[in-house]
C-alpha positions in Angstrom: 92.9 71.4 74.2 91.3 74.8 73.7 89.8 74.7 70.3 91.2 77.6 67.5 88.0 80.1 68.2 88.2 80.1 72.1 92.6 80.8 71.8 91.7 83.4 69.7 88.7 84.8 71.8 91.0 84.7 74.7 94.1 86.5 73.0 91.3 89.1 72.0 90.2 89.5 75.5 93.5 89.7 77.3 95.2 91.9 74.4 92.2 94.5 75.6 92.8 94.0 79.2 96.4 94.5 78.6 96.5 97.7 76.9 93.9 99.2 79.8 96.9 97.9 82.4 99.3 99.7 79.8 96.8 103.3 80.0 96.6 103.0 84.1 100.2 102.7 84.5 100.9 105.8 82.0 98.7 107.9 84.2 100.2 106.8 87.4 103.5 107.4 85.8 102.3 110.8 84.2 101.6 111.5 88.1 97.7 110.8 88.4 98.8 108.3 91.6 96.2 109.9 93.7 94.7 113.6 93.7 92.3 115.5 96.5 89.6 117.4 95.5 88.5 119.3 98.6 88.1 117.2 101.7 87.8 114.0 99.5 90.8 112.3 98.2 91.3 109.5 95.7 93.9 106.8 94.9 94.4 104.5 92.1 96.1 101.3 92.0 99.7 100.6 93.2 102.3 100.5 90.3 103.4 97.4 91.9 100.1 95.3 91.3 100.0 97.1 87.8 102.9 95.9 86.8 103.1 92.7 88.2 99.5 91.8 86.0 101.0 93.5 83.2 103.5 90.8 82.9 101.2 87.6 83.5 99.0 89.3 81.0 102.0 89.4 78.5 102.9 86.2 79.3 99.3 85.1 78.6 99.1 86.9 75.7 102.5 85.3 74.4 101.1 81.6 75.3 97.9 82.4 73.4 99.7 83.6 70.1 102.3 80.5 70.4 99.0 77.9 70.6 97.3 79.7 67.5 100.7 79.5 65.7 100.7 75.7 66.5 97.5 75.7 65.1 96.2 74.7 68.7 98.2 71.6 69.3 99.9 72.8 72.1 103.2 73.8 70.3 105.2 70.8 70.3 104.8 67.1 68.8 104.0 64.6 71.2 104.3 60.7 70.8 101.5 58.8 71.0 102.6 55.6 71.0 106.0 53.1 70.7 105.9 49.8 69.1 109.3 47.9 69.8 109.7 44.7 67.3 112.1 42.5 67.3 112.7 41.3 64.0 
């Protein structure tokens, strides 16, 4: 299991990459698909692609807050061992 500083690190990094995914897909929505400027022409990403990472990157995100609300156990209680007696 991750330790408390690396979940956190991680949830950091993906929040970031997430909100850049959010500011593409506004400009392609906003119209900024692809433009021409003289004989040279330029295309960003495809809205599919963007959203399809935006959602593993929210469901990332989600995982990462749920393990640092566990406390980085892994958010649920696990047995670790049975002892049957017969008394």
């Amino acid at each position: 299991m991750a330790s408390l500083v690396v979940i956190r690190r991680r949830l950091e990094s993906n929040a970031r990459r997430l909100e850049l995914y959010y500011e593409a897909e506004r400009a392609i929505l906003d119209g900024a698909q692809s433009y021409t400027i003289g004989t040279r022409s330029l295309s960003r990403a495809n809205l599919a692609e963007i959203t399809d990472m935006i959602a593993a990157l929210e469901t990332k995100v989600a995982e990462d807050e749920a393990a640092l609300a566990s406390g980085g156990r892994g958010g649920r209680r696990r047995s670790v061992g049975v002892y049957i007696r017969d008394w």
